[in-house]
LUMLO-290616 format. One line per 10 residues: number of its first residue (from 1); their letters; for each residue z, x, y of N, C-alpha, C. Coordinates in pm, whole numbers. Example, Ala and Ser with C-alpha at 12.3 -4.5 7.8 and 13.67 -1.06 7.14 Angstrom:
% residues 2
1) as) 780 1319 -569 780 1230 -450 780 1320 -330  708 1285 -225 714 1367 -106 787 1290 3;
END
This chain:
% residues 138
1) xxxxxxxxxx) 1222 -1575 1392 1221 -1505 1263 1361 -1513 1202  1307 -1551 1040 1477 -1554 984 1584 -1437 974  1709 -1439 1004 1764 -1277 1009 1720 -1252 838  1740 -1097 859 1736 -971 718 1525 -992 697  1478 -1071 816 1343 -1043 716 1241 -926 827  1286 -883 942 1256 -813 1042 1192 -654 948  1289 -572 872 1192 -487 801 1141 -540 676  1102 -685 612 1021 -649 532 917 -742 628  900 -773 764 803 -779 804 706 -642 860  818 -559 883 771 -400 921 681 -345 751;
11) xxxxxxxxxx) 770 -392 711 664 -362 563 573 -396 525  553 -552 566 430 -637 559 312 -522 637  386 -529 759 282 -424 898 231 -315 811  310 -227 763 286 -108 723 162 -119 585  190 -225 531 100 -212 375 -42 -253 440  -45 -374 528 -138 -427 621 -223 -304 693  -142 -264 759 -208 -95 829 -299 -22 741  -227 -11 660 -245 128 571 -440 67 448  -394 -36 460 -501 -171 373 -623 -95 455  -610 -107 617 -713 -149 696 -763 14 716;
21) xxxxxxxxxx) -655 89 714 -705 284 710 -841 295 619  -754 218 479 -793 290 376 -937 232 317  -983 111 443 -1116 12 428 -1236 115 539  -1126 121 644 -1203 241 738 -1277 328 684  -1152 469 589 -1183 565 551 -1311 546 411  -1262 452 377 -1413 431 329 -1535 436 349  -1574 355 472 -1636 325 523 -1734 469 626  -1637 516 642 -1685 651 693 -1683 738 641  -1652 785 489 -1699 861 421 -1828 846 329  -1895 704 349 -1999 673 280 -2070 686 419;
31) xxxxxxxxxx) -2064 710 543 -2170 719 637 -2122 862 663  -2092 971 556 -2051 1083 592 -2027 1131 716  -1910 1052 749 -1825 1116 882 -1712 1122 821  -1678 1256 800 -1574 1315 743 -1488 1343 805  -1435 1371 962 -1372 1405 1016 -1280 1223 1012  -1381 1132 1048 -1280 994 1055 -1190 943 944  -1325 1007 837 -1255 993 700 -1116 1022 636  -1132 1136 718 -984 1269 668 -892 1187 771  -909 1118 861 -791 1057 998 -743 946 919  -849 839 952 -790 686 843 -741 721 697;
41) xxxxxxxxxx) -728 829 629 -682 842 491 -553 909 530  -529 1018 616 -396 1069 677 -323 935 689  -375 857 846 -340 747 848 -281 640 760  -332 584 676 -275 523 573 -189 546 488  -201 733 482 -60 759 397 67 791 455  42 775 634 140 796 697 207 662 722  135 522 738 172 399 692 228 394 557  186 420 442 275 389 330 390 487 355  413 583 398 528 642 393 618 554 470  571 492 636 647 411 675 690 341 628;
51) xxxxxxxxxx) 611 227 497 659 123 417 772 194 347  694 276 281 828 300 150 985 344 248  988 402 388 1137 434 474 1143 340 457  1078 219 525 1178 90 568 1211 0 430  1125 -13 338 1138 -85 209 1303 8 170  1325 93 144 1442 153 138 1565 97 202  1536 154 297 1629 109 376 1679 -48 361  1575 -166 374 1637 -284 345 1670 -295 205  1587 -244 118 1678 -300 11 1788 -219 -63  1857 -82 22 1991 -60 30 2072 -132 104;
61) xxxxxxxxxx) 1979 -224 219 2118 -282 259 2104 -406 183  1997 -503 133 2016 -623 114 1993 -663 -35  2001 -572 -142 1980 -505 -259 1811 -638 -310  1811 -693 -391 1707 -773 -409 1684 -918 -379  1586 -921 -349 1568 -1085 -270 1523 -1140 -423  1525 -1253 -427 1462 -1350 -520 1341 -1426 -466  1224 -1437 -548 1175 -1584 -543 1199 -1728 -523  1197 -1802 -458 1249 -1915 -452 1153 -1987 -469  1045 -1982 -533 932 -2077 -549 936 -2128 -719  859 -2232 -682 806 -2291 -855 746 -2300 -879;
71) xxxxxxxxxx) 668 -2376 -1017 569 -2398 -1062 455 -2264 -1074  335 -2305 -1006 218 -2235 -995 261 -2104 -953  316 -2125 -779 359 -2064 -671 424 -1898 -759  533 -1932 -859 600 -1878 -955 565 -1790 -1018  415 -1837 -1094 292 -1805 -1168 250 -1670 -1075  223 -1759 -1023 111 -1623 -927 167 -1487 -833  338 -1558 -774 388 -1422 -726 413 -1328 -848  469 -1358 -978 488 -1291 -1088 371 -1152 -1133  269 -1291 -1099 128 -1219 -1139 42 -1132 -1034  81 -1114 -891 132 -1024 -818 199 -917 -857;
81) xxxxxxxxxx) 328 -943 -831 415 -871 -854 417 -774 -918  420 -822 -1062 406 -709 -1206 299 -595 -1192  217 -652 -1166 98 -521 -1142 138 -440 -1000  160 -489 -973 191 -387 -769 294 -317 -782  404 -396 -797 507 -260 -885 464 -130 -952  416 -220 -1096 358 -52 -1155 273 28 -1104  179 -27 -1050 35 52 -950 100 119 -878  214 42 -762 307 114 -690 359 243 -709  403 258 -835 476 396 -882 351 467 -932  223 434 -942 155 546 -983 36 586 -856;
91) xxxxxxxxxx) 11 494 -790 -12 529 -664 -5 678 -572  126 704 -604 240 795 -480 138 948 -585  155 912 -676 107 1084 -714 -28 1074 -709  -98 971 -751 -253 966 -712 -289 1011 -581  -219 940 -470 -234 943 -319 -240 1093 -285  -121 1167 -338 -107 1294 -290 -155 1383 -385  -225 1377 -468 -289 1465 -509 -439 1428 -521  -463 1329 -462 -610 1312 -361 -614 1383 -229  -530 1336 -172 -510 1418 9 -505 1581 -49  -443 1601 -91 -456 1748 -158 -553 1816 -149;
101) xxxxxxxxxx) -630 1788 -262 -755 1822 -322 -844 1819 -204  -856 1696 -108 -969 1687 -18 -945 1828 102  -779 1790 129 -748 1903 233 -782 2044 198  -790 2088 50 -803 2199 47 -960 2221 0  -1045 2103 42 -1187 2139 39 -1222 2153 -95  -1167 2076 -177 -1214 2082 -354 -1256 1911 -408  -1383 1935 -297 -1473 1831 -290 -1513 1747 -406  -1560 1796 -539 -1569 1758 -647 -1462 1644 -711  -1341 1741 -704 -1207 1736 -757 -1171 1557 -703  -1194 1599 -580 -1139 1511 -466 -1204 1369 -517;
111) xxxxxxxxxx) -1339 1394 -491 -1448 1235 -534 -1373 1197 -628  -1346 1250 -770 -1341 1227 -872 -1233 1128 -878  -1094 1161 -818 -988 1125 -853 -983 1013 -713  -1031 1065 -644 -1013 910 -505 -1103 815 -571  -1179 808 -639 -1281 690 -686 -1134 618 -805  -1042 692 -861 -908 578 -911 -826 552 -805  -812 653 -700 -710 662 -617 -699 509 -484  -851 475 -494 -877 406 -369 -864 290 -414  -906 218 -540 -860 71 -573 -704 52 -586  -663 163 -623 -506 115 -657 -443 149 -574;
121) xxxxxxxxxx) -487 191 -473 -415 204 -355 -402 85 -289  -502 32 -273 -582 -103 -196 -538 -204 -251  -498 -211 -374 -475 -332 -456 -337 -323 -440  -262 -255 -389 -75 -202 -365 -94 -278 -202  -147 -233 -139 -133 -280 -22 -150 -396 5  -282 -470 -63 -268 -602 -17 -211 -705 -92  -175 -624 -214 -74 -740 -313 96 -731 -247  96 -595 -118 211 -568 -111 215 -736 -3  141 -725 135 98 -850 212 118 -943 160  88 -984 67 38 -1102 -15 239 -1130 -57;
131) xxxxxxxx) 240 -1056 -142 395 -1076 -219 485 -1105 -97  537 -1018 6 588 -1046 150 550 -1233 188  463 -1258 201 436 -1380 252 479 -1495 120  436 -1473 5 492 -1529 -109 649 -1566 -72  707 -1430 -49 872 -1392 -53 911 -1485 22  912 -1440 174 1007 -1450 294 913 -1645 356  761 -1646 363 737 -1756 389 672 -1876 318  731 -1868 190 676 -1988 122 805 -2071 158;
END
């Protein structure tokens, strides 16, 4: 492994993790098992929290990496990118004021806002995967 790419492979892990919670918790809240539901959704937001420590952390120490690709390659991390960013920042208040709502048993509330909460969550995580491999191994 190349040096400086060790945490944004931990980041890769973490968005990856959190992808696979948040496919789970799906999955078991449509076969109403709620108890697994409420675990893999904890889960996943305890993975993005891991991402966002270590994403920190490296890029206080290694401030921003660049793209080094062209053409198409260029095209498409861009077209990545731009959207996962912004989703990114709106994500964090969606996330927690879904877990919220569910934890405090305001079931309604909860459906309502995890039915935005769960694509753009999902679409952060695996565009996060996706961009990482773009980055560090094209």
């Amino acid at each position: 492994m190349r040096p400086g790419v060790l945490l944004p492979s931990l980041d890769a892990f973490f968005n990856a993790c959190a992808g696979v919670c948040l496919v789970l918790g799906y999955v078991f809240i449509r076969r109403k098992n709620v108890p697994a539901h409420r675990a893999c959704m904890l889960t996943a937001f305890g993975f993005s929290v891991a991402f966002l420590a270590t994403y920190l952390v490296h890029h206080a120490q290694v401030g921003s990496v660049p793209f080094r690709g062209t053409g198409g390659w260029r095209i498409l991390y861009f077209a990545l990118l731009i959207p996962h960013v912004i989703l990114a920042t709106l994500v964090v208040p969606l996330a927690v004021t879904t877990i919220r709502r569910g934890l405090a048993g305001r079931v309604p509330e909860h459906r309502r806002i995890a039915r935005k909460t769960l694509p753009v969550w999902l679409y952060v995580s695996v565009t996060g995967v996706l961009v990482y491999f773009m980055l560090y191994h094209l």
